[in-house]
C-alpha positions as CSV (number, residue, x, y, z in Angstrom):
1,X,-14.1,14.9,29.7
2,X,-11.4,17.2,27.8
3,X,-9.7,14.7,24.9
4,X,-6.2,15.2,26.2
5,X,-7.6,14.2,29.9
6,X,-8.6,10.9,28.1
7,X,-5.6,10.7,26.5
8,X,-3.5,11.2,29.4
9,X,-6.2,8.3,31.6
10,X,-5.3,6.1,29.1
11,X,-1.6,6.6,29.1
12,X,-1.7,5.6,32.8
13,X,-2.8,2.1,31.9
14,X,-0.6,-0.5,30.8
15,X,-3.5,-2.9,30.3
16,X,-4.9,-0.7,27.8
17,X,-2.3,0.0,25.8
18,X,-1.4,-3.7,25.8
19,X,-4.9,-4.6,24.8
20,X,-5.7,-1.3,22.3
21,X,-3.7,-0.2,19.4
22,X,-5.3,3.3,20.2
23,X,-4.1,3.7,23.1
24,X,-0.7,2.1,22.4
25,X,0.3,4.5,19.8
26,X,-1.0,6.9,22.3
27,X,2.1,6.1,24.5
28,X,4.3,6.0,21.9
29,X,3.2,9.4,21.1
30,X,3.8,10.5,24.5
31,X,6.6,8.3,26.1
32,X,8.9,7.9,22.2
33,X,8.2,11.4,21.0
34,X,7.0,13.4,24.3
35,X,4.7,15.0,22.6
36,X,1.6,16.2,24.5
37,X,-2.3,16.2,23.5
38,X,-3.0,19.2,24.4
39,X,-0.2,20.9,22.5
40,X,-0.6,23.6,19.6
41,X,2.2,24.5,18.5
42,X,2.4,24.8,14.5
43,X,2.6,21.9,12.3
44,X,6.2,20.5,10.3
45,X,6.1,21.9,7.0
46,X,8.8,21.2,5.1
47,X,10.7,24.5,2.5
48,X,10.3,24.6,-0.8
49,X,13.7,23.2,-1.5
50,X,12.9,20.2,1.1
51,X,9.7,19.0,-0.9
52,X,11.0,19.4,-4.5
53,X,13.8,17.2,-3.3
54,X,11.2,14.7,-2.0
55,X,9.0,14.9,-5.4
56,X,12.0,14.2,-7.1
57,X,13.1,11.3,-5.3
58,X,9.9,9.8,-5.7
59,X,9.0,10.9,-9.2
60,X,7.8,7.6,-10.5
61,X,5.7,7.3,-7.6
62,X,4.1,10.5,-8.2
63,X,3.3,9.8,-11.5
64,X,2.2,6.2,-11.9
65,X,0.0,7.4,-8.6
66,X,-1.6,10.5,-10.6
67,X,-4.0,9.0,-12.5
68,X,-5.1,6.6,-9.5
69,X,-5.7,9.5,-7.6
70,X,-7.8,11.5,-9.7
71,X,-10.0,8.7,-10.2
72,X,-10.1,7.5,-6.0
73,X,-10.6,11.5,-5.6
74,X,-13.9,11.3,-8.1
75,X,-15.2,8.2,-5.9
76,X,-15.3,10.4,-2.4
77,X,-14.3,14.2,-3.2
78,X,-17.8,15.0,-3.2
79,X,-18.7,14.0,0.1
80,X,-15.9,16.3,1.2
81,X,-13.4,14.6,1.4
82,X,-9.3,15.1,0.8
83,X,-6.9,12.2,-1.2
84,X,-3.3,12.3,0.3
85,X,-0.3,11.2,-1.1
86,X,2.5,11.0,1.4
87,X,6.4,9.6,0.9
88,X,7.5,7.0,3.6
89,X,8.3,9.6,6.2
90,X,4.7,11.0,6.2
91,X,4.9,14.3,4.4
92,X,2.6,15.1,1.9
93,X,4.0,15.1,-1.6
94,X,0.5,15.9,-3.6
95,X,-3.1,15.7,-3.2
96,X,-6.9,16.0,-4.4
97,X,-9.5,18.4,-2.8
98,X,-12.2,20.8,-4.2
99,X,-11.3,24.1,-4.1
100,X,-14.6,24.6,-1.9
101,X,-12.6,22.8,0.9
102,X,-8.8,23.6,0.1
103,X,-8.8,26.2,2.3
104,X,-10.3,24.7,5.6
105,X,-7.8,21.4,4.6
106,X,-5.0,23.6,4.6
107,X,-6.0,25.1,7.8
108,X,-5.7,21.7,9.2
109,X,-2.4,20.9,7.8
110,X,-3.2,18.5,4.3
111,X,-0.7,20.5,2.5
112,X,2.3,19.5,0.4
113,X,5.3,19.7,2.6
114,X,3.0,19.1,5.4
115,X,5.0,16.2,8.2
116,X,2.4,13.8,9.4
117,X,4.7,11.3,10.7
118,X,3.7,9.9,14.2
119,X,6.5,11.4,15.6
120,X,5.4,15.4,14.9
121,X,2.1,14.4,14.9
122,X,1.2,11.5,17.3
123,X,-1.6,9.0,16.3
124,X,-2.7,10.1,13.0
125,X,-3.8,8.1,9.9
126,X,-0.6,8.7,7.5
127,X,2.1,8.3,10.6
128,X,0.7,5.8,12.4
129,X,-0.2,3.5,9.3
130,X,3.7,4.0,8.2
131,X,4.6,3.5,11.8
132,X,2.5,-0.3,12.3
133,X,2.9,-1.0,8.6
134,X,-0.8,-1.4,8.3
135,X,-4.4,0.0,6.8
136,X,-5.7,1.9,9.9
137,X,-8.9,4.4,10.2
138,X,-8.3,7.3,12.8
139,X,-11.8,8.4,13.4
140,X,-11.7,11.9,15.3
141,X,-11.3,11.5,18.8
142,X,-8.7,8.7,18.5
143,X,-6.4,10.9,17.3
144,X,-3.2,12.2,19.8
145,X,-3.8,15.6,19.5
146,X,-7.0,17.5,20.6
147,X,-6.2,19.8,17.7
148,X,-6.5,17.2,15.0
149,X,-9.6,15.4,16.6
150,X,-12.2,17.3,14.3
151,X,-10.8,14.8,11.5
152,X,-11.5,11.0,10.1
153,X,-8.1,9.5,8.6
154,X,-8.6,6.2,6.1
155,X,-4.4,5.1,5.4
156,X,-2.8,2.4,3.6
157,X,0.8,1.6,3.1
158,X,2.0,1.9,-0.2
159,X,4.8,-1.1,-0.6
160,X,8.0,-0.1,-3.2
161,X,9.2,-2.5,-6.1
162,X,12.1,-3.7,-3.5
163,X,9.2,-4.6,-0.8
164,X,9.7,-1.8,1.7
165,X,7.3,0.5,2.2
166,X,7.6,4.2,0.0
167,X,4.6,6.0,0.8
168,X,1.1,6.2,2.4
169,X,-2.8,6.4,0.6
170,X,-4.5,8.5,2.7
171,X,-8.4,9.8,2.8
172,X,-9.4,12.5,5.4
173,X,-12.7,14.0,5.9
174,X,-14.0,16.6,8.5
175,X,-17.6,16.0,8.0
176,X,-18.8,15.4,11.8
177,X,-21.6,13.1,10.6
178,X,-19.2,10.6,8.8
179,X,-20.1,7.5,10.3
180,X,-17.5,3.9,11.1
181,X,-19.1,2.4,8.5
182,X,-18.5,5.1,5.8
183,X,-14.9,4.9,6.7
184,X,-15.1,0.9,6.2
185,X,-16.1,1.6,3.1
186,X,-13.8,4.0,1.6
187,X,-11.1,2.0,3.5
188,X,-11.7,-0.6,1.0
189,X,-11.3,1.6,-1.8
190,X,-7.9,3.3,-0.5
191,X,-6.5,-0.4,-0.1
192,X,-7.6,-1.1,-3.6
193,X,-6.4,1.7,-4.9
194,X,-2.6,1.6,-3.3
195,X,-2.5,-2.0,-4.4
196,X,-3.2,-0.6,-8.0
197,X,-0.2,1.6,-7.5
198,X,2.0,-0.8,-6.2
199,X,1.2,-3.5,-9.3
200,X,1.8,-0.5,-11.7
201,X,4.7,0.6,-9.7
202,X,6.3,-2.6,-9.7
203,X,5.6,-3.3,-13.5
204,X,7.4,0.3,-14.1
205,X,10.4,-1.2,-11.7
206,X,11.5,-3.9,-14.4
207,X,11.2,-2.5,-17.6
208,X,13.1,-5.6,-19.3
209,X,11.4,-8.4,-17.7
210,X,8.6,-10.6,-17.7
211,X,5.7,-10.2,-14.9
212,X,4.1,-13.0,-13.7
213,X,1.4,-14.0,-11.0
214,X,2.9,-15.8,-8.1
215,X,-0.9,-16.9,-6.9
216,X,-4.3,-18.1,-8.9
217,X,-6.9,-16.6,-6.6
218,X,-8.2,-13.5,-6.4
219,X,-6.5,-11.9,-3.1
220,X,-3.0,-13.4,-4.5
221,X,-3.3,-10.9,-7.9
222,X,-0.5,-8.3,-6.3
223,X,1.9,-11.3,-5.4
224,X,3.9,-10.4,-8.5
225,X,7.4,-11.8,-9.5
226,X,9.9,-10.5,-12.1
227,X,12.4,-12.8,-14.4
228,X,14.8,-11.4,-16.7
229,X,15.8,-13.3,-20.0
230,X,17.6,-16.0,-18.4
231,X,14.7,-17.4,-16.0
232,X,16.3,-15.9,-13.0
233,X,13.6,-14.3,-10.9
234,X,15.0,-10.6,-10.4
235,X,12.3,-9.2,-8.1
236,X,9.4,-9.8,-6.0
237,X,6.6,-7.4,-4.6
238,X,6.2,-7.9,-0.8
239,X,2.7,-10.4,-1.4
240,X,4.8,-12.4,-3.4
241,X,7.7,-12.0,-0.8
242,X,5.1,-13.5,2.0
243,X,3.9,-16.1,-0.2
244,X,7.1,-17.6,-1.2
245,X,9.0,-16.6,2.5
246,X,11.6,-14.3,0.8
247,X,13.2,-11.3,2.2
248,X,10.5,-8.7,3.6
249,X,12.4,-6.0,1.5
250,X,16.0,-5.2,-0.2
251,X,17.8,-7.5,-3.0
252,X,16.6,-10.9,-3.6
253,X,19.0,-14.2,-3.5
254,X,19.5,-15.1,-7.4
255,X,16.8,-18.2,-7.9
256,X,15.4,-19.7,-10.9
257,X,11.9,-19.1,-11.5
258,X,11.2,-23.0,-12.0
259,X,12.8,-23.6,-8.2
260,X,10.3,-20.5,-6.4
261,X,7.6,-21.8,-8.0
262,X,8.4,-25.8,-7.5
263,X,8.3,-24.5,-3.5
264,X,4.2,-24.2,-4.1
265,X,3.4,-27.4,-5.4
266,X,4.1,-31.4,-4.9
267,X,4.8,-31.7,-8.5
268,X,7.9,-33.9,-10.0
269,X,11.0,-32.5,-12.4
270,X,9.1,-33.5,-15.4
271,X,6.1,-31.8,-14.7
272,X,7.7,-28.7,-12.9
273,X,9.7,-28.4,-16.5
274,X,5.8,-28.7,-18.5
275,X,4.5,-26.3,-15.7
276,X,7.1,-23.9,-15.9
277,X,6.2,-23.9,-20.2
278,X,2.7,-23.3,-19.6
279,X,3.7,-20.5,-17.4
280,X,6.2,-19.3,-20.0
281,X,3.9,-19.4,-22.6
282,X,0.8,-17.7,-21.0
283,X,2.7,-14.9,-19.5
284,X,4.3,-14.1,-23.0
285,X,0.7,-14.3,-24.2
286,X,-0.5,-12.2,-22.0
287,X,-2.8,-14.8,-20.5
288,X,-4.2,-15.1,-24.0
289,X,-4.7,-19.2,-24.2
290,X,-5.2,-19.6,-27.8
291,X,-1.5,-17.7,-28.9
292,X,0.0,-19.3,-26.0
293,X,-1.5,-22.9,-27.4
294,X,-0.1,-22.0,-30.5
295,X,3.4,-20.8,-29.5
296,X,3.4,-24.2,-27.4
297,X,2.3,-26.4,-31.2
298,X,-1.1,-27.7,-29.1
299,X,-4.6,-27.2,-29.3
300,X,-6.3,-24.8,-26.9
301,X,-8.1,-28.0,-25.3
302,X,-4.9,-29.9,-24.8
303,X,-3.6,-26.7,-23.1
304,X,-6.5,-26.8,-20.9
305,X,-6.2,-29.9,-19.4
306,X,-2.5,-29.4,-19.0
307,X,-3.3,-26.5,-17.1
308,X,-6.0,-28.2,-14.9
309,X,-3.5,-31.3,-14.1
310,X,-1.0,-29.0,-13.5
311,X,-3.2,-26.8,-11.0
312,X,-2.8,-23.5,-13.4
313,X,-5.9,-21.9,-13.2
314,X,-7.7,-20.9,-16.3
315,X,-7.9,-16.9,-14.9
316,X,-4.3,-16.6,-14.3
């Protein structure tokens, strides 16, 4: 069967599209943007003037992300494969490919300028991950156009300092022998890799103020909070925006850092006001216990058990 004949099957069933994200972006494709599978007319690519415009708006983007994707690009290049950086309206602002490949990626349209939004492109990795807000893998034939179905897209949503999202991670491949399981795995590295931006990002965001962890375990390290000299937390990256129920994006409500954090725990005034000393203390150390011990006039063991009763974990 022709892809665009399965396509066009599955746009004919509401149960699927209800039931399989596939198939429901499918229909978006087709019923939102009337575009049709087995179309080939020639990709968005946006002028010269168009994309330094973009680079420009999202110059410390570009840069904190350079070094991140040289390094993601040295993890999977050799197998073949393409690192994409994309703004939050899907077109490519920069990426990493040998020079072997450049010219067959080009060919398929992983340029700079290059519009992969879900509404020029259908279901894609970069547009359809910007347009559900979530990782996704596009393995070849689940893809909206036949034209694009030769390719495997690994995407992640890159999330701004203000909590919406400014960009897309994306890894493609054309190799026809790259398996659901390779994709699963270099998933996990685009996810960690955007997160890394994001952190970096965020740091870069609030110059002035002091970073600290919102959470103690390991999934909870990108829920990071900003306060400025007066204790007032100033911003929030969207983990921390989740944890604590705050705005999904935008300006936050002015709020002391003592009250976000007393929302986390069923401690009293008194030991919110020690807690939020520690806190103080360690992040101004850098996490390093012994100067923060010392900054605070205790011994390192004494700081240790106020930590523990306190439910600070040693790592944070």
């Amino acid at each position: 069967m022709r892809h665009e004949d399965r396509v066009f099957a599955a746009l004919g069933s509401r149960r699927m599209a209800a039931r399989d994200r596939i198939a429901a972006s499918w229909q978006r494709s087709a019923a939102r943007y009337g575009l049709d599978p087995g179309a080939d007319a020639p990709q968005h690519v946006a002028s010269a003037r168009e994309l330094h415009t973009r680079r420009e708006a999202s110059e410390r983007l570009l840069r904190i992300a350079g070094s991140k994707l040289d390094q993601l690009f040295g993890l999977v290049g050799s197998s073949g494969c393409a690192v994409v950086l994309t703004d939050g309206d899907g077109v490519i602002l920069d990426t990493r490919q040998r020079d072997a490949d450049a010219a067959a990626f080009s060919a398929w349209g992983l340029l700079p300028g290059a519009d992969w939004s879900e509404a020029r492109e259908g279901t894609n990795g970069i547009g359809t991950c910007l347009e559900e807000a979530r990782s996704v893998v596009i393995h070849r034939d689940q893809h909206f156009f036949a034209r694009n179905t030769a390719m495997s897209c690994i995407d992640t949503p890159i999330y701004g300092a203000d909590g919406a999202i400014v960009g897309a991670l994306d890894v493609s491949s054309a190799r026809a022998d790259q398996t659901q399981a390779i994709n699963g795995l270099i998933a996990a590295q685009v996810a960690q890799t955007a997160r890394r931006i994001e952190a970096d990002n965020f740091r870069a965001a609030f110059p002035d103020a002091r970073i600290a962890f919102a959470g103690a375990a390991e999934a909870d390290k990108n829920a990071l909070v900003a306060i400025n000299q007066d204790d007032v937390i100033v911003g929030a990256t969207r983990a921390a925006r989740q944890m604590f129920g705050l705005g999904a994006h935008g300006p936050l409500e002015p709020m002391a850092a003592t009250d976000l954090f007393a929302r986390s725990d069923d401690l009293g005034p008194l030991e919110r006001a020690e807690k939020a000393a520690l806190v103080k203390a360690l992040t101004r150390a850098r996490g390093n216990a012994t100067a923060a011990a010392r900054a605070l006039g205790i011994g390192r063991a004494t700081l240790y058990r106020r930590m523990g009763r306190l439910g600070l974990d040693r790592r944070g």
